[in-house]
MDTraj code that builds the backbone (N, CA, C; nanometers):
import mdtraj as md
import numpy as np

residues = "UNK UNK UNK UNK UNK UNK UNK UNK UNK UNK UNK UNK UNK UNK UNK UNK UNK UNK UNK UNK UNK UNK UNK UNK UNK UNK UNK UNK UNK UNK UNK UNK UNK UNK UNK UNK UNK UNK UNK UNK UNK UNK UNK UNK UNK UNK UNK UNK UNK UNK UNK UNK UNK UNK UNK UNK UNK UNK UNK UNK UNK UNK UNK UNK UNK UNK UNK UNK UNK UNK UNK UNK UNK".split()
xyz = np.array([
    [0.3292, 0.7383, -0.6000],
    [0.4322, 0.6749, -0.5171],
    [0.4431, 0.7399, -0.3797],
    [0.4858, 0.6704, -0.3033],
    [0.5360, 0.6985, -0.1609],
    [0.5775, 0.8809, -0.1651],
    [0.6474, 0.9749, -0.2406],
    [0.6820, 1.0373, -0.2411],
    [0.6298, 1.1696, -0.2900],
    [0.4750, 1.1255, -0.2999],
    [0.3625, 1.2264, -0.3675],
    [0.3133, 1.3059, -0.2188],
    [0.2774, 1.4308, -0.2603],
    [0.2356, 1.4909, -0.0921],
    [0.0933, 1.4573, -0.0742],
    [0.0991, 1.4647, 0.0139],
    [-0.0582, 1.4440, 0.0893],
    [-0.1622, 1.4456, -0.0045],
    [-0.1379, 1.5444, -0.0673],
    [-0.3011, 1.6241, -0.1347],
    [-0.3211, 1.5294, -0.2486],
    [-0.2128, 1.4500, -0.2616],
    [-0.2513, 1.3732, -0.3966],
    [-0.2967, 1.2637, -0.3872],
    [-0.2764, 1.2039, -0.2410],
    [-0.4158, 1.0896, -0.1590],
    [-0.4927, 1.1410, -0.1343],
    [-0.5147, 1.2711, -0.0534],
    [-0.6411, 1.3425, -0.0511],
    [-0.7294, 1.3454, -0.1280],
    [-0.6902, 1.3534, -0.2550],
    [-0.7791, 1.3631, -0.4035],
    [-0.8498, 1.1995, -0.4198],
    [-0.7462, 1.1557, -0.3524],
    [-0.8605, 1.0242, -0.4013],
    [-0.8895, 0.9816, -0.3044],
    [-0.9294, 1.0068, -0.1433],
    [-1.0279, 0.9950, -0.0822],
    [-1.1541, 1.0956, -0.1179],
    [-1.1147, 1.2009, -0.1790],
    [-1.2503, 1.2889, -0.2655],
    [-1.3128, 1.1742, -0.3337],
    [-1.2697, 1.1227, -0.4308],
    [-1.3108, 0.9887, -0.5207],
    [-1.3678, 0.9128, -0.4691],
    [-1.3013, 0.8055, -0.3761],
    [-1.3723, 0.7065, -0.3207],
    [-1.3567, 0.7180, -0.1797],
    [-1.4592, 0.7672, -0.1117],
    [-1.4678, 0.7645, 0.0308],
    [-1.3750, 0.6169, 0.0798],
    [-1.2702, 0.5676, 0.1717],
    [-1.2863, 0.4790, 0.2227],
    [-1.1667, 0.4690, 0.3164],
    [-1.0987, 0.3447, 0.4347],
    [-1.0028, 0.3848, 0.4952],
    [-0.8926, 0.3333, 0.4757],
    [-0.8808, 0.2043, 0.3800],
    [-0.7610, 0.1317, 0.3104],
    [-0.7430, 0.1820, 0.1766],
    [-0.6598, 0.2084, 0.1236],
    [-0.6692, 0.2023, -0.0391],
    [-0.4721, 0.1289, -0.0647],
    [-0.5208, -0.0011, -0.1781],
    [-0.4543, -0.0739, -0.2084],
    [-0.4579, -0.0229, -0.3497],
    [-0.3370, -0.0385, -0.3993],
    [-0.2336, 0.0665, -0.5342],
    [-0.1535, -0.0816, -0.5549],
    [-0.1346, -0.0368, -0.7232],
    [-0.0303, -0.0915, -0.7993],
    [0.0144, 0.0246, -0.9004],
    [0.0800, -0.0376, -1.0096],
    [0.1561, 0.0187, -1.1081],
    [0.2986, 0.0523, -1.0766],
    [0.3160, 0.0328, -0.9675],
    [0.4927, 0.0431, -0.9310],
    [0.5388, -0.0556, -0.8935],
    [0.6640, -0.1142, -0.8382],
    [0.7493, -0.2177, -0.7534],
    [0.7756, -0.1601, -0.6824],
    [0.7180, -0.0294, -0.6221],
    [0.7928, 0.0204, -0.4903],
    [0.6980, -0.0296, -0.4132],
    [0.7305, -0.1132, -0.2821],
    [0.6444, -0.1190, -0.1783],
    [0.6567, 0.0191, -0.1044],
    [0.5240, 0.0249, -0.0080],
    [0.4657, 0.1452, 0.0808],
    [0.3883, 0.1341, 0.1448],
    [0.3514, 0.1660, 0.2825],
    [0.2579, 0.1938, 0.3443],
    [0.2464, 0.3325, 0.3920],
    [0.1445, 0.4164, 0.3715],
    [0.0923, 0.5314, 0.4547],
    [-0.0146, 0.5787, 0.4667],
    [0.0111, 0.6377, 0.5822],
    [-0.1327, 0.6744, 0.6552],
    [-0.1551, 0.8718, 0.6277],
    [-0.2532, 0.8962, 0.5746],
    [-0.2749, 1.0453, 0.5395],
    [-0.4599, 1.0823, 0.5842],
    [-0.4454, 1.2102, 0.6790],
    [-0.5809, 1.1619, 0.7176],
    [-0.6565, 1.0476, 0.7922],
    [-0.6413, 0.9474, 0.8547],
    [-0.6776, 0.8711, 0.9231],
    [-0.7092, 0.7496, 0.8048],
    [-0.6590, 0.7385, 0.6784],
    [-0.6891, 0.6377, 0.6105],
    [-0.5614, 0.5850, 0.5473],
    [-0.5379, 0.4689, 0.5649],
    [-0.3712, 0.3537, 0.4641],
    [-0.3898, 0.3413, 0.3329],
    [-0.2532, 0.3723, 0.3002],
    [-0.2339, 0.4025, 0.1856],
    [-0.1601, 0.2708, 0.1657],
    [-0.2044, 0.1819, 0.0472],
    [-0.0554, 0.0496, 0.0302],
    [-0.0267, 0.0031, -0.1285],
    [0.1253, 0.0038, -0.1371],
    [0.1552, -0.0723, -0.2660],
    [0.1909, -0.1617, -0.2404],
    [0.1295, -0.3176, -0.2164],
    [0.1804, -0.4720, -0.1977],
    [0.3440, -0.4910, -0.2594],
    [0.3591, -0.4129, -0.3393],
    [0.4943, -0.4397, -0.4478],
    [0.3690, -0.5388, -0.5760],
    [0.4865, -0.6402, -0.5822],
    [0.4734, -0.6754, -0.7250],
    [0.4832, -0.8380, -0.7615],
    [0.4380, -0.8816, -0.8647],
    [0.5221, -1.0017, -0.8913],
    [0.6091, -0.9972, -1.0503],
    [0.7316, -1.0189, -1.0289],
    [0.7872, -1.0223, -1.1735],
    [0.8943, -0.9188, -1.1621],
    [0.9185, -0.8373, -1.0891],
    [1.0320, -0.7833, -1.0981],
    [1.1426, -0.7969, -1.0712],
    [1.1822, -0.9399, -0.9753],
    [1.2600, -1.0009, -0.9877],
    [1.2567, -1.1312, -1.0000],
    [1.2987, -1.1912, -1.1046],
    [1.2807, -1.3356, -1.1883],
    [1.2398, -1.4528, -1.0570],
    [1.1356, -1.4860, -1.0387],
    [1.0413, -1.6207, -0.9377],
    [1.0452, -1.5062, -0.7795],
    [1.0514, -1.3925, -0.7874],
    [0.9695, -1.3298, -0.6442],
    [0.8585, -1.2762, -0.6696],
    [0.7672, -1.2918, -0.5570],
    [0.6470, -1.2412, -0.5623],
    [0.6211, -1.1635, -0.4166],
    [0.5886, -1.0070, -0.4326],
    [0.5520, -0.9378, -0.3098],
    [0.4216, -0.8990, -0.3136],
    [0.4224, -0.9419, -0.1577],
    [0.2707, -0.8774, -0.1362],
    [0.2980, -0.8280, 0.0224],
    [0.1660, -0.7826, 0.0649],
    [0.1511, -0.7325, 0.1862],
    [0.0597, -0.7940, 0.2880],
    [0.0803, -0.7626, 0.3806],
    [-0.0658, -0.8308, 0.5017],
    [-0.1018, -0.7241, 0.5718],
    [-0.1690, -0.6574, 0.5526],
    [-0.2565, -0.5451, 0.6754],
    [-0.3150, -0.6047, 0.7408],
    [-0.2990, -0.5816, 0.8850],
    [-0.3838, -0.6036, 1.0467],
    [-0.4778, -0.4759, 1.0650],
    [-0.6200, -0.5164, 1.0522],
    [-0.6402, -0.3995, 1.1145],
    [-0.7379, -0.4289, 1.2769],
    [-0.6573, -0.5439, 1.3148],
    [-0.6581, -0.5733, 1.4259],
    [-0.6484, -0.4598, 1.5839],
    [-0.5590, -0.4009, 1.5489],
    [-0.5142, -0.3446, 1.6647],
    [-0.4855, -0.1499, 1.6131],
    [-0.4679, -0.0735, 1.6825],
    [-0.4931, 0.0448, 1.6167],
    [-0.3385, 0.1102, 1.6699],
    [-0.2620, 0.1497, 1.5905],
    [-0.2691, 0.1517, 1.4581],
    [-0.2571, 0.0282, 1.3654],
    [-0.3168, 0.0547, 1.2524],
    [-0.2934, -0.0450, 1.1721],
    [-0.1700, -0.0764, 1.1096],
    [-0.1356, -0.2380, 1.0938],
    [0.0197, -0.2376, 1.0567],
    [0.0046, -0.2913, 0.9559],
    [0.1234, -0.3190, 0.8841],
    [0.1337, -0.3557, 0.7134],
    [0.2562, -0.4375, 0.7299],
    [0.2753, -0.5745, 0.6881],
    [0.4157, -0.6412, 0.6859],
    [0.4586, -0.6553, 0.5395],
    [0.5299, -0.6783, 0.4959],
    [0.5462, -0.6927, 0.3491],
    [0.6143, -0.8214, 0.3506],
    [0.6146, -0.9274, 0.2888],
    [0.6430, -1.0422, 0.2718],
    [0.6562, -1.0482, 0.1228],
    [0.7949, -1.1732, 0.0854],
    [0.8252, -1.1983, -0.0392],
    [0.7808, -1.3731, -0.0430],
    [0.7952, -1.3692, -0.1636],
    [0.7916, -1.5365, -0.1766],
    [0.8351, -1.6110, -0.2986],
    [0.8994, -1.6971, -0.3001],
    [0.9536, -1.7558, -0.4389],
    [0.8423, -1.8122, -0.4672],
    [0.8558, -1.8468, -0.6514],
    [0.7190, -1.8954, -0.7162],
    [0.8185, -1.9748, -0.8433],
])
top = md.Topology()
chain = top.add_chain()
for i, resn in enumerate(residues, 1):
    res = top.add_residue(resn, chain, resSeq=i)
    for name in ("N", "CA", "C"):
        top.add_atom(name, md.element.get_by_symbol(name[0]), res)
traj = md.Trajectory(xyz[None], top)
C-alpha cells in the first residue's frame, strides 16, 4: 500500500526491471513515483455496490500524471 517505504518498491524494481508498475489487492487508490518509476493501484470494482475504479496514466508529458475516475456499472 501507499504507506510501505521506498525499499519495498525498490524490491520489486529488483524483480522486474520497468517504469510503470500497476498493483491490485487493495481498494486503496495510489499513485507514486520512487526512483524515477510509477507506482499505481487503479482501486477496484465491487467495493462499493455498481462502482467501478480505475485509473488513466498520461505518460504524455513529464511528469507523468494519473487521474482516477469512477464509474457506475
Amino acid at each position: 500500500p501507499i504507506t510501505d517505504s521506498d525499499d519495498v518498491f525498490g524490491l520489486q524494481r529488483e524483480i522486474a526491471p520497468a517504469r510503470i508498475y500497476v498493483f491490485g489487492r487493495t481498494h486503496e487508490t495510489y499513485a507514486r513515483f520512487v526512483d524515477d518509476a510509477l507506482f499505481v493501484n487503479p482501486g477496484s470494482v465491487g467495493e462499493e455496490p455498481g462502482v467501478a475504479r480505475f485509473a488513466i496514466v498520461s505518460t504524455e508529458g513529464e511528469p507523468w500524471s494519473v487521474d482516477f475516475r469512477t464509474a457506475a456499472y
